[in-house]
MARTOR-519610 format. One record per atom (N, C-alpha, C): atom name; residue number from 1; x, y, z. Coordinates in nm, 2 decimals. Last residue first. Layout:
% residues N
[CA,NUM,[X,Y,Z]],
...
END
This chain:
% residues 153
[N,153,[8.84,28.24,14.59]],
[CA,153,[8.91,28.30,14.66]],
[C,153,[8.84,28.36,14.78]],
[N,152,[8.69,27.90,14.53]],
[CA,152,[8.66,28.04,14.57]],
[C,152,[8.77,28.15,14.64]],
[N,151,[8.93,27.65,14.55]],
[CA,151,[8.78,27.69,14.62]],
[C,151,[8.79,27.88,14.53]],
[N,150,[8.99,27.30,14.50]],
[CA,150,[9.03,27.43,14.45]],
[C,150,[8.88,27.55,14.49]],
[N,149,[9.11,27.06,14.70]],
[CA,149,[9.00,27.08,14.63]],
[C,149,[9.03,27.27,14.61]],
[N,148,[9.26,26.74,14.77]],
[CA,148,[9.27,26.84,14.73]],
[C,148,[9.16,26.91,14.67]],
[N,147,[9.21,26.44,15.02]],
[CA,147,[9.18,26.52,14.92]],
[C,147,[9.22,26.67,14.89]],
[N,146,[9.24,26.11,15.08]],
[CA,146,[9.31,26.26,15.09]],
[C,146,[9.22,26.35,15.00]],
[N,145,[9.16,25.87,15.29]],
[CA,145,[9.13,25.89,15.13]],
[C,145,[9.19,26.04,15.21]],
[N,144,[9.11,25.50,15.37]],
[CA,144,[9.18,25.64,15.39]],
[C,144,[9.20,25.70,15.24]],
[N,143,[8.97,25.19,15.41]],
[CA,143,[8.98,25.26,15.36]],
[C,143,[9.04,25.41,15.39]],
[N,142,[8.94,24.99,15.64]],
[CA,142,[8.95,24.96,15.52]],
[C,142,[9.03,25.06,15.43]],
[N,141,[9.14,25.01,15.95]],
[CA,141,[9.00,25.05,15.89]],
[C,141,[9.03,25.04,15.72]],
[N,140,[9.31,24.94,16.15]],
[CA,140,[9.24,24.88,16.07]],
[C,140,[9.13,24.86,15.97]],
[N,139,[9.40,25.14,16.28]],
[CA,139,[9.29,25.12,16.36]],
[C,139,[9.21,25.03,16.24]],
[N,138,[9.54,25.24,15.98]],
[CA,138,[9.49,25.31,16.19]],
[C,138,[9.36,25.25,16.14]],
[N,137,[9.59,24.98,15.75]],
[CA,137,[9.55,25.13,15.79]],
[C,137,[9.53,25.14,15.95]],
[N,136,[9.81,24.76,15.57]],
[CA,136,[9.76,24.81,15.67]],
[C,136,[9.71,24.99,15.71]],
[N,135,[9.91,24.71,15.36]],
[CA,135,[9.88,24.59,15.40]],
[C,135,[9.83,24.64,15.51]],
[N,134,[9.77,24.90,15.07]],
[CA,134,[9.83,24.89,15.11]],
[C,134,[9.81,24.78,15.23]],
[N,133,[9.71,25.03,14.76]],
[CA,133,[9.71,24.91,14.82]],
[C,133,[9.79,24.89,14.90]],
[N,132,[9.58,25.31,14.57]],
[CA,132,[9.70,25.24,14.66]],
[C,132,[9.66,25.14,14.75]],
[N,131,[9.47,25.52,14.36]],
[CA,131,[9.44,25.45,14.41]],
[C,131,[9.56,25.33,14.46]],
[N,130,[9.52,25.87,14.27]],
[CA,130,[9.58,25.70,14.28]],
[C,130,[9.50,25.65,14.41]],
[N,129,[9.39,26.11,14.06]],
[CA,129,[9.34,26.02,14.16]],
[C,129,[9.47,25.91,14.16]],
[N,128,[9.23,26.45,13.95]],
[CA,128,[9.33,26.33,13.93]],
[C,128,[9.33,26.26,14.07]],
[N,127,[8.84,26.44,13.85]],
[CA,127,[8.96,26.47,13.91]],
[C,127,[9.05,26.39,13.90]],
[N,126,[8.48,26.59,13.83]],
[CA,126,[8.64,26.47,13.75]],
[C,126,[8.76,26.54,13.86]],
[N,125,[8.38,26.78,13.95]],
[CA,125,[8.37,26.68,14.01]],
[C,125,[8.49,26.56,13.99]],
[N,124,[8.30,26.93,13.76]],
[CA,124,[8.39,26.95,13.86]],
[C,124,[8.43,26.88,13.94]],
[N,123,[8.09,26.80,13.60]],
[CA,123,[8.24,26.82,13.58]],
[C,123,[8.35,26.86,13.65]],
[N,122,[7.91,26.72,13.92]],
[CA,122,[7.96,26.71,13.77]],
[C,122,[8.07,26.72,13.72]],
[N,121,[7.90,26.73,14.21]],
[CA,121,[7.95,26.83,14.12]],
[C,121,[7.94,26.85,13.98]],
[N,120,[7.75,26.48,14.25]],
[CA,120,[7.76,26.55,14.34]],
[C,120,[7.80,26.72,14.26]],
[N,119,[7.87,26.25,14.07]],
[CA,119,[7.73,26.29,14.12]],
[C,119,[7.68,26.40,14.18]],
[N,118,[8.14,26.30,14.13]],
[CA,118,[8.12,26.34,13.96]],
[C,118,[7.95,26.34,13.99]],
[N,117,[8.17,26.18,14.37]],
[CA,117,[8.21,26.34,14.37]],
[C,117,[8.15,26.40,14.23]],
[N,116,[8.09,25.94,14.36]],
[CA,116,[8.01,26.00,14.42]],
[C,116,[8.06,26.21,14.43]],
[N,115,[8.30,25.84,14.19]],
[CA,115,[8.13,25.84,14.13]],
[C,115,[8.08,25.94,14.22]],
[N,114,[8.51,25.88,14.39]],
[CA,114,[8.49,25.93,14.28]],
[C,114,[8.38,25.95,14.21]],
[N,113,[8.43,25.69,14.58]],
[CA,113,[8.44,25.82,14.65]],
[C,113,[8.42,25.93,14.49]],
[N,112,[8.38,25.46,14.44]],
[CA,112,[8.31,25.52,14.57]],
[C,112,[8.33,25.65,14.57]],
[N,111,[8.63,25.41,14.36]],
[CA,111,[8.54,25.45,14.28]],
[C,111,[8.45,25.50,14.33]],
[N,110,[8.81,25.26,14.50]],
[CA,110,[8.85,25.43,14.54]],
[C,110,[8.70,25.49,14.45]],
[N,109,[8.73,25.04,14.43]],
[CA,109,[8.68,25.06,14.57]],
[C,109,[8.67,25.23,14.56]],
[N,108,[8.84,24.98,14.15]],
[CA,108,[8.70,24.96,14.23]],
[C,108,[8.66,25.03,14.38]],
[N,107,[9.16,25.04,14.23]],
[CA,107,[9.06,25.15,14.20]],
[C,107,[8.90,25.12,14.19]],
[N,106,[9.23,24.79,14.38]],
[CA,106,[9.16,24.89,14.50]],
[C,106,[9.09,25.01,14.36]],
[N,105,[9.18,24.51,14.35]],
[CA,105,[9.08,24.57,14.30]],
[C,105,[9.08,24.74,14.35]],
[N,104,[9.38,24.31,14.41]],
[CA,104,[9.39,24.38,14.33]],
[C,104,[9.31,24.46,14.28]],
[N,103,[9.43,24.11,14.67]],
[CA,103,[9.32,24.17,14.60]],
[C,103,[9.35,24.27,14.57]],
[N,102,[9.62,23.90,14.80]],
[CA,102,[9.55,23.90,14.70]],
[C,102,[9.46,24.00,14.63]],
[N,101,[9.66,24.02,15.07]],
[CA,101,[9.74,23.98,14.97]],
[C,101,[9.71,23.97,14.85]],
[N,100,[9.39,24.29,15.10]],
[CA,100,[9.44,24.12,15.14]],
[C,100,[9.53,24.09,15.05]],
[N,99,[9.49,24.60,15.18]],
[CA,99,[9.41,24.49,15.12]],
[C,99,[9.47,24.38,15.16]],
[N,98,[9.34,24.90,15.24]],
[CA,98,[9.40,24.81,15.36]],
[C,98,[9.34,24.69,15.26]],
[N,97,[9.41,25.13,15.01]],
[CA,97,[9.29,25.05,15.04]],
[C,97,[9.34,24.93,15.13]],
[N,96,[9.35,25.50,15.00]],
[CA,96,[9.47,25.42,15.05]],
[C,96,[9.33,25.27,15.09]],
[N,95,[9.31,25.75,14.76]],
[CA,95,[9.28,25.64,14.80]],
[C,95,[9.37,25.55,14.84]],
[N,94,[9.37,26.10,14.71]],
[CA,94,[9.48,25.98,14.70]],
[C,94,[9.38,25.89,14.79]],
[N,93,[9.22,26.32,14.45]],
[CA,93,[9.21,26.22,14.55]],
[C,93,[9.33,26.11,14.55]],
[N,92,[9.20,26.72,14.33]],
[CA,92,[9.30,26.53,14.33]],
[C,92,[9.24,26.46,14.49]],
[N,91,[9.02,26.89,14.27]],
[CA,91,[9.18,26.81,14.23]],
[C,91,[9.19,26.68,14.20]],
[N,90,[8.71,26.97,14.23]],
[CA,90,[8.78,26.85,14.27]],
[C,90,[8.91,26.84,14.21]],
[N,89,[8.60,27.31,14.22]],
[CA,89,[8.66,27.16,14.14]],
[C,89,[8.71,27.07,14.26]],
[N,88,[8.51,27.54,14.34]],
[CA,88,[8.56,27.56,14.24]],
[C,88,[8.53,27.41,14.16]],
[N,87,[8.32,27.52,14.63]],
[CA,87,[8.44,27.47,14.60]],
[C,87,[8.41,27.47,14.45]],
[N,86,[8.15,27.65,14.79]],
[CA,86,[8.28,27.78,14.77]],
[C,86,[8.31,27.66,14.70]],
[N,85,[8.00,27.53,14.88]],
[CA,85,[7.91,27.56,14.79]],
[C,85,[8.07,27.68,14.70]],
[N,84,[7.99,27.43,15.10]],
[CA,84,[8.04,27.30,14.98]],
[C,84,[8.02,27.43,14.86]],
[N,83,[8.11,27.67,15.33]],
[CA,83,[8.02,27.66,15.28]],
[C,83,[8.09,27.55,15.18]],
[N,82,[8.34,27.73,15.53]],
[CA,82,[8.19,27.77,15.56]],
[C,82,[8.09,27.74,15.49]],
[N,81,[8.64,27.65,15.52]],
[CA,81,[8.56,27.75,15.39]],
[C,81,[8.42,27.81,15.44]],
[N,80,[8.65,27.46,15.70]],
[CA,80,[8.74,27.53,15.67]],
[C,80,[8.71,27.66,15.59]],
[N,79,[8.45,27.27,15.65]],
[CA,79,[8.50,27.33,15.83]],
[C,79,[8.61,27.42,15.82]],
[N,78,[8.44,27.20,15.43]],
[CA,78,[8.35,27.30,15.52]],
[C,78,[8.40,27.32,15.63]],
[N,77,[8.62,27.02,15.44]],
[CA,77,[8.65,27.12,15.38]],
[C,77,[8.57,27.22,15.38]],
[N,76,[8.51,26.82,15.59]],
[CA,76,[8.64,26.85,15.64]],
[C,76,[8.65,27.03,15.57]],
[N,75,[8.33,26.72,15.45]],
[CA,75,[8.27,26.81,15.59]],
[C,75,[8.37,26.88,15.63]],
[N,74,[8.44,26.61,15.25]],
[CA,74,[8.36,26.75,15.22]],
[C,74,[8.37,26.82,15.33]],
[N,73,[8.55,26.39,15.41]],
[CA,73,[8.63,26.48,15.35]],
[C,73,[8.56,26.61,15.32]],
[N,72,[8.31,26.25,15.46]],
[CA,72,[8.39,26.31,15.58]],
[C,72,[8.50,26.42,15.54]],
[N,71,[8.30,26.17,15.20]],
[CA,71,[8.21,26.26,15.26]],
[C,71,[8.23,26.32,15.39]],
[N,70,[8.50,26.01,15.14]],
[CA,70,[8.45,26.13,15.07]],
[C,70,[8.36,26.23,15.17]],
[N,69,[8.44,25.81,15.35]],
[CA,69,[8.54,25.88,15.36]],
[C,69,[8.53,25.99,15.26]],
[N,68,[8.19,25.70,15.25]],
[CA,68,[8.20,25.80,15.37]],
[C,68,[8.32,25.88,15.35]],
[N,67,[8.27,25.57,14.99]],
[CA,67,[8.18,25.71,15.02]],
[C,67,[8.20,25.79,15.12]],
[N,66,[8.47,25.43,15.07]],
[CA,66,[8.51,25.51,15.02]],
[C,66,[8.38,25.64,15.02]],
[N,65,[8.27,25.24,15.21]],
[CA,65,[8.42,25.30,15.26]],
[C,65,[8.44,25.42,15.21]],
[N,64,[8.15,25.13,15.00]],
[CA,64,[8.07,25.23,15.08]],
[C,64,[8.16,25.28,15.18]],
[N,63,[8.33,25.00,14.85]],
[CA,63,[8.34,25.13,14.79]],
[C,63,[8.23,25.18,14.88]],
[N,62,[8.40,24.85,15.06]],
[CA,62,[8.49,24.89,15.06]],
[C,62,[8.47,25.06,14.99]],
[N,61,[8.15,24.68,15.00]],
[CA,61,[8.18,24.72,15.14]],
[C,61,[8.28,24.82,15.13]],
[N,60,[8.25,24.59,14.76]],
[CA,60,[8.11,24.66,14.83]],
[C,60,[8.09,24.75,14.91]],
[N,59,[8.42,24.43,14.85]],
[CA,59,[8.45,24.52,14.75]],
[C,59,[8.34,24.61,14.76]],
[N,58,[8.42,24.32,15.21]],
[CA,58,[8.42,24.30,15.11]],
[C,58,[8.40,24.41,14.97]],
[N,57,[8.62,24.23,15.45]],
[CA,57,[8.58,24.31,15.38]],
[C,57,[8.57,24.32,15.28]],
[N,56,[8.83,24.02,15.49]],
[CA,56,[8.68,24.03,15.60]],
[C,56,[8.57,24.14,15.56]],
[N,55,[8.93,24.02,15.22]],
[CA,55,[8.94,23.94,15.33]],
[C,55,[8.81,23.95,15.42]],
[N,54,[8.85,24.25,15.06]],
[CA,54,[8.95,24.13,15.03]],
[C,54,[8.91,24.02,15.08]],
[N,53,[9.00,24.50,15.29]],
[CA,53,[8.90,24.43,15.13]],
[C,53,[8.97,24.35,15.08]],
[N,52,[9.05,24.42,15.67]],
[CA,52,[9.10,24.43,15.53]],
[C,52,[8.99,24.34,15.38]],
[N,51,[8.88,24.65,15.87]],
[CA,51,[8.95,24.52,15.81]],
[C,51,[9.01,24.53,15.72]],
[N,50,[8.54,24.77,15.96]],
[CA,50,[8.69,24.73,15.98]],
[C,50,[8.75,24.61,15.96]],
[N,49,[8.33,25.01,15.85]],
[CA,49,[8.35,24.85,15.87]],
[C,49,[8.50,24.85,15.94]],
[N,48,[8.26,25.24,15.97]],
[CA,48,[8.18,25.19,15.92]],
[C,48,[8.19,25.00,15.88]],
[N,47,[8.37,25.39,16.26]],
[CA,47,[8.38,25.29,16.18]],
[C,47,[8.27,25.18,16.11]],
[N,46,[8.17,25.63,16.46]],
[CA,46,[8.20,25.49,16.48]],
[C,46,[8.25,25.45,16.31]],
[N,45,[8.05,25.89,16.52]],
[CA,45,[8.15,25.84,16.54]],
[C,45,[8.20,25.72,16.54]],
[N,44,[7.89,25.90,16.23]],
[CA,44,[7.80,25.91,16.39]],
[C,44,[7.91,25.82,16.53]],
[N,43,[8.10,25.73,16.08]],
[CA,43,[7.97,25.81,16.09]],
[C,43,[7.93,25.79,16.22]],
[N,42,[8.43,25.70,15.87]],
[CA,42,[8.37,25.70,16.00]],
[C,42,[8.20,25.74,16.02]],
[N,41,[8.64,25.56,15.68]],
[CA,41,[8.46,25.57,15.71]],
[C,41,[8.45,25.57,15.86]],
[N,40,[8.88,25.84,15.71]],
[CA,40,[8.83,25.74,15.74]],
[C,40,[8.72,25.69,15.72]],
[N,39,[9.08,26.10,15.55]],
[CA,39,[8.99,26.08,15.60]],
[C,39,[8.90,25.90,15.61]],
[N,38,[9.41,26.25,15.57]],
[CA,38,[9.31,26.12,15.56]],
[C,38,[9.20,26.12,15.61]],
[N,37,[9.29,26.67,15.55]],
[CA,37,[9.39,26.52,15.63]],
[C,37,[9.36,26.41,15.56]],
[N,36,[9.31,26.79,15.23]],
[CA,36,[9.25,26.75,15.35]],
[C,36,[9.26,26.62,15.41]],
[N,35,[9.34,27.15,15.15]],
[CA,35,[9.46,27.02,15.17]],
[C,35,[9.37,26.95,15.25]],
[N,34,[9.26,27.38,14.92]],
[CA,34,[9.22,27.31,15.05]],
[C,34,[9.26,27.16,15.03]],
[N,33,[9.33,27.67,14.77]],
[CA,33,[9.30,27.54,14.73]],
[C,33,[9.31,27.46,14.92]],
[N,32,[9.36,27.90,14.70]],
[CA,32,[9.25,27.90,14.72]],
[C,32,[9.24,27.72,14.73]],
[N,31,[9.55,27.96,15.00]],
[CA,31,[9.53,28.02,14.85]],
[C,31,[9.42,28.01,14.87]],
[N,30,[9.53,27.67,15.18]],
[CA,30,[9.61,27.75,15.12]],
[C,30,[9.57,27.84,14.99]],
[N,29,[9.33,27.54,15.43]],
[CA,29,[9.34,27.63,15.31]],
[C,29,[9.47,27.68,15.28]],
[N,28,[9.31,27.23,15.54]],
[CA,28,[9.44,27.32,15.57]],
[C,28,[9.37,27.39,15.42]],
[N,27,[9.15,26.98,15.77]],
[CA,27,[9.21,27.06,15.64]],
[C,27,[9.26,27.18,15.68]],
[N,26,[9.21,26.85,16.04]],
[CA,26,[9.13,26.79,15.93]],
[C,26,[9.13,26.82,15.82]],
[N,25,[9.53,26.87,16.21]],
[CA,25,[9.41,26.92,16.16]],
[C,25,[9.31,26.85,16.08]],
[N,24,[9.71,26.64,16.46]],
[CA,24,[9.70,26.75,16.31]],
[C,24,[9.58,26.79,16.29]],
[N,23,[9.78,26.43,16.60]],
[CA,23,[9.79,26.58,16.61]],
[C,23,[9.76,26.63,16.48]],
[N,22,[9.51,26.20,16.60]],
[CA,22,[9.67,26.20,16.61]],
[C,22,[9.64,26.40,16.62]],
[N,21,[9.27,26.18,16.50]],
[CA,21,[9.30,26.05,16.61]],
[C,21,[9.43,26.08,16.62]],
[N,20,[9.03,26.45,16.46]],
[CA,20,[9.15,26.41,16.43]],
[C,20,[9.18,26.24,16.52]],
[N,19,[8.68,26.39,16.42]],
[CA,19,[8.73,26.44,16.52]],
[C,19,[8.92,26.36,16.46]],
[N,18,[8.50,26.48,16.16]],
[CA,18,[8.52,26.41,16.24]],
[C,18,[8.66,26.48,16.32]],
[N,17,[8.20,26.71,16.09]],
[CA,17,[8.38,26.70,16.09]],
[C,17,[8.46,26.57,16.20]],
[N,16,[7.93,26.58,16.08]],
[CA,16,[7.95,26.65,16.10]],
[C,16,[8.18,26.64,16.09]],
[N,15,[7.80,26.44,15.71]],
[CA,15,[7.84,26.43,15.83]],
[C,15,[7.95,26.56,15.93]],
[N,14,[7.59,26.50,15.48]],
[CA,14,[7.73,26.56,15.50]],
[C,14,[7.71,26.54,15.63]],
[N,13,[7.41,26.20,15.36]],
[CA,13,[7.38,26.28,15.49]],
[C,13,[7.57,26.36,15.51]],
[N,12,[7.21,26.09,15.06]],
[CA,12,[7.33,26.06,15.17]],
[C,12,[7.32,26.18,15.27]],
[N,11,[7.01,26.10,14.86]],
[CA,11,[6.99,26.00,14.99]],
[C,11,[7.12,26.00,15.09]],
[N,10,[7.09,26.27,14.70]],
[CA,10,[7.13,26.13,14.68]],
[C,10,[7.13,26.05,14.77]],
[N,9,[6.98,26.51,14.80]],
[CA,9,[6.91,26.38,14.75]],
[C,9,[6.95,26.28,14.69]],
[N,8,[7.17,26.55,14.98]],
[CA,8,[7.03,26.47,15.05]],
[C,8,[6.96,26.44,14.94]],
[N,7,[7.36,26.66,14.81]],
[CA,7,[7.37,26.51,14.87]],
[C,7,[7.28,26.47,14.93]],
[N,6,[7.16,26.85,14.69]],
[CA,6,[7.25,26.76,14.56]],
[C,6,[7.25,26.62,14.71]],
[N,5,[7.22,27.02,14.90]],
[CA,5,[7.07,26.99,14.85]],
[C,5,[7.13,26.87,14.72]],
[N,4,[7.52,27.11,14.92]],
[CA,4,[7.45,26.98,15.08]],
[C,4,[7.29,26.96,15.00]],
[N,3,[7.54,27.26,14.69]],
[CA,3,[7.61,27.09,14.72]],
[C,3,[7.52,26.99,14.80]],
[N,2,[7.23,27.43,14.56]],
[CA,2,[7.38,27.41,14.65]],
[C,2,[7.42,27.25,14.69]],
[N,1,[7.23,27.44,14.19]],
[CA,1,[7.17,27.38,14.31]],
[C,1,[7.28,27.37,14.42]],
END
């Protein structure tokens, strides 16, 4: 089944490539594998929540964070390849979670993105992952997520 038919029917929508907020690119092919900026919840250009999980944001909230930012990440990697349908596997994901002193939950949150790639791919889908706690993201946004993904020569 191709990828983008798999995410409409998990009811979700591959959003178009979001737009960089600093100098750099959205992904980067090497070989066959594809390096992909941070990516933010963003949709239909706006932040999906903003804050810190934990605090004004809540764990819920945080792993629908993490979906988008998965999914801003795919679009990223289409914009580079032409098609979800070239990618081989999922590497690796680095989850960055803007948290409240307190809240020790971020691989909950990073899970978002993960559930949603093992839905999406299957076994290809598993991948290596850290999930990171940190006291602050650009522009305050809950969540930032990296991704590595091995494609089709």
């Amino acid at each position: 089944m191709a990828v983008e038919t798999k995410i409409k029917e998990l009811g979700l929508e591959l959003p178009e490539t979001p737009t960089p907020i600093a100098e750099y690119i959205p992904a980067k092919k090497v070989n066959n594998l594809v390096y992909v900026s941070g990516q933010g919840p963003i949709s239909k250009g706006e932040f999906i929540y903003i804050g810190k999980v934990g605090d004004s944001v809540s764990l819920d909230e945080g792993y629908q964070c993490a979906q988008q930012c998965c999914l801003n990440a795919l679009a990223a990697v289409k914009s580079v390849v032409g098609s979800l349908d070239e990618i081989e596997e999922i590497v690796k994901l680095r989850g960055f979670v803007n948290s409240a002193v307190d809240f020790l939950e971020q691989p909950a949150v990073i899970n978002g993105a993960s559930e949603l790639l093992v839905k999406i791919f299957g076994e290809k889908g598993r991948h290596a992952r850290a999930a990171l706690g940190t006291s602050v993201l650009p522009d305050d946004i809950p969540v930032e997520l990296e991704m590595i993904v091995k494609v089709k020569k």
